[in-house]
Every structure is written in C-alpha cells, then in structure tokens.
C-alpha positions as CSV (number, residue, x, y, z in Angstrom):
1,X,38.3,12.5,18.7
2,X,35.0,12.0,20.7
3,X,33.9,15.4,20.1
4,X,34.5,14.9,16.3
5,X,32.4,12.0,16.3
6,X,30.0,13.1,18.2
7,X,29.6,15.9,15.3
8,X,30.1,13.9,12.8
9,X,26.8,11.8,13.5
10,X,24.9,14.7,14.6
11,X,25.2,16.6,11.6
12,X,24.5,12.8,9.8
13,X,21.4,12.6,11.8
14,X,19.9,16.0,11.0
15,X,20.5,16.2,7.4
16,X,18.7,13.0,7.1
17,X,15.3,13.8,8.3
18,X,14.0,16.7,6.8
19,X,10.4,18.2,7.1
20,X,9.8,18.2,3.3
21,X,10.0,14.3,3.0
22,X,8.1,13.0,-0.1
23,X,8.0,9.5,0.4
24,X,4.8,7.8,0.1
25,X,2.6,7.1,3.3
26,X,1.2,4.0,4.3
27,X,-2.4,3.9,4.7
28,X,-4.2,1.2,6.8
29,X,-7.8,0.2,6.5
30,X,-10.0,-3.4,7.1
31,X,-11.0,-5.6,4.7
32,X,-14.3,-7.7,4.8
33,X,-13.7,-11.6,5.7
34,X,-15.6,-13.4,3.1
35,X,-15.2,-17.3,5.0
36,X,-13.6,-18.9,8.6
37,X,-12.5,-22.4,8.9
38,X,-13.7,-22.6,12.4
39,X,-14.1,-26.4,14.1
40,X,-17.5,-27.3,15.0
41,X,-16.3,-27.5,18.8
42,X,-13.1,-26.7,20.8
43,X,-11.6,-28.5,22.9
44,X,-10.9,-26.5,26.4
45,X,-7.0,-25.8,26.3
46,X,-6.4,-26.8,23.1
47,X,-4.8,-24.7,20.4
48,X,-6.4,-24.2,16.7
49,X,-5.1,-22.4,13.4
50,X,-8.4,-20.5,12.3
51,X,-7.7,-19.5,8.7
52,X,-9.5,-16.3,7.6
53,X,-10.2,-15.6,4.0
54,X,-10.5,-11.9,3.1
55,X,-10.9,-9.8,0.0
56,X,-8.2,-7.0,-0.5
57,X,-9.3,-3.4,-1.6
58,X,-7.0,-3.5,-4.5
59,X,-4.1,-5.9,-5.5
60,X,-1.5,-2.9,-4.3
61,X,-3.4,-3.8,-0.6
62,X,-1.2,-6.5,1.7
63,X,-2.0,-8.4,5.1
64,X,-1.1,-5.6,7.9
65,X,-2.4,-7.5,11.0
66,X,-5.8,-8.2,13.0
67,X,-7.8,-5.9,15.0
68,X,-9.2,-8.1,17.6
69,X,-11.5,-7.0,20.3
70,X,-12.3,-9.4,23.3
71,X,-14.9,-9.2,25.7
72,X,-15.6,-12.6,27.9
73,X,-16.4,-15.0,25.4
74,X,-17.2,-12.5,22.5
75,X,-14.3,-11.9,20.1
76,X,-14.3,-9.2,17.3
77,X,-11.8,-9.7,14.9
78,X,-11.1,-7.8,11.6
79,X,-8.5,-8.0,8.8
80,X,-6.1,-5.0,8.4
81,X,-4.4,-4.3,5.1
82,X,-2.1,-1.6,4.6
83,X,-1.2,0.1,0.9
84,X,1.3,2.7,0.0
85,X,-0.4,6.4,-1.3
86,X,2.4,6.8,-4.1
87,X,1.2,3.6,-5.9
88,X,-1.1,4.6,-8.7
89,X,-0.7,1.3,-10.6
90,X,-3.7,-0.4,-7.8
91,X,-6.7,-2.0,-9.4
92,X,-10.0,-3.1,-7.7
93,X,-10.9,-6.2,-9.6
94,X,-9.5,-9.9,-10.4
95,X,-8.4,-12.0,-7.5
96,X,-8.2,-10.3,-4.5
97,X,-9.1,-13.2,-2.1
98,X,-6.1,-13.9,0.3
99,X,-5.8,-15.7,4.1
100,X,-4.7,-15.0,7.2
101,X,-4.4,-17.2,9.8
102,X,-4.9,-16.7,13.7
103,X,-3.9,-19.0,16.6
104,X,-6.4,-19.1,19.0
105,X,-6.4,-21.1,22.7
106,X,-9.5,-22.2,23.5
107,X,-9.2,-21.0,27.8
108,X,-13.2,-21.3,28.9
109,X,-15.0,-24.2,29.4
110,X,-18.3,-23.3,28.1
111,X,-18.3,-21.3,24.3
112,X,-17.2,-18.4,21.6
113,X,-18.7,-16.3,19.9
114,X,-16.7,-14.9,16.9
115,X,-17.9,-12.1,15.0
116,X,-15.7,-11.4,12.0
117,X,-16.0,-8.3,10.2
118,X,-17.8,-8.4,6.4
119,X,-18.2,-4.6,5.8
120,X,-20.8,-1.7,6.3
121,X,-24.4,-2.0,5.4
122,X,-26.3,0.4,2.9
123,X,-27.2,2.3,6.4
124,X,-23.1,2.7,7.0
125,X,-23.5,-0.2,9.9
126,X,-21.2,-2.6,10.9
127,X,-22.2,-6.1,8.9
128,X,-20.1,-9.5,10.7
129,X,-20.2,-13.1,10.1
130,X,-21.6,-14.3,13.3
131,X,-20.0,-18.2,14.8
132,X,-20.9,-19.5,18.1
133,X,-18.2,-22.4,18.0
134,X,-18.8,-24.8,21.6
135,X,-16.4,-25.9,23.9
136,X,-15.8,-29.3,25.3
137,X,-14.0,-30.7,27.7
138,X,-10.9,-32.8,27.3
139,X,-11.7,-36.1,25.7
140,X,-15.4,-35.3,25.2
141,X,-17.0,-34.8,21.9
C-alpha cells in the first residue's frame, strides 16, 4: 500500500510542473517616494511608524516590500512594487499615489540620515529625498 502511494504522489507531482508553463511572471521594480512623515527628532529607543507615500508605475503595480540598505547611521530605503506580465489592462495615469509604512527603532544616540529613493535623473543617476532626522535622549526635547 506504501509503494502505491508513494507512486501515486509521484506521478501527481510530475505531471504538475511541466517546463512549458504559461502562467504569467511577476516582475519587480522600485517606485519613486514622493513624501515621508518623518518626526522632527527621535527619541533614542523609541519606536515610530514612518509612512512613505509612493507613486505606482501603473494601477496593475502593488506594494511588494522595501529595499533598505543600512550603513551606521545612513539608511537607503526604496519602495518595491511587483506587477504580473500577463496583465495588459495596466494604465500609467490617474491616482497612483499609495503608502507604505515602516517601523523604525530609533538604536543611536546621536542622528539618521534617511535617503529615500525619488527616481533617476536625466543623466540615468540615482535622485533621493535626503532627511537628517536628530536624536534625543529620553525625556529631552
């Protein structure tokens, strides 16, 4: 009976994945943060909801994640939207303003700087919205 099984969901696994599969892809790609509700200060060891409003590609484009890159007190952070290949129904204009929101601990004592990623320049470089946000300590403004 064990044998049979064993068969039975070996020939089930191999007849469903098949080399020719025609299903759409998913496609990945960033899209440029247009505002940041950052504090004016942080206080050290405190947590904070930074909202981050982007604009999507096209309305067939949906929140995917963050890319964030961290180096000491310098943190890179870009909005990733995903979108299916199969979809030809996608169009480029209307509202295509959405949030996302990070939680970020505020672990050094001294400041951030946040660079949040707006697009490529005419020159194909790297634009960011640039934040130096403070920190404080506990109880001091």
């Amino acid at each position: 009976m064990k044998k049979l099984l064993l068969v039975f969901f070996s020939v089930l696994l191999f007849s469903g994945c098949s080399a020719e599969d025609d299903s759409d892809n998913i496609m990945q790609n960033l899209a440029p943060v247009l505002s940041v509700d950052l504090p004016d200060s942080f206080e050290f060891g405190q947590s904070y909801n930074i909202e981050i409003i982007y604009k999507r590609p096209t309305n067939c484009h949906t929140f995917s994640g963050l890319d964030v890159a961290r180096n000491a007190n310098v943190i890179v952070i870009g909005v990733v939207t995903s979108y299916s290949t199969g979809n030809t129904n996608c169009v480029d204009s209307g509202n295509l303003e959405a949030s996302a929101t990070i939680n970020f601990v505020a672990e050094r004592d001294d400041f951030y700087i946040f660079k949040f990623w707006q697009g490529k320049n005419a020159a194909g470089r790297d634009e960011f919205l640039t934040v130096e946000v403070p920190v404080t300590q506990p109880g001091i403004e």
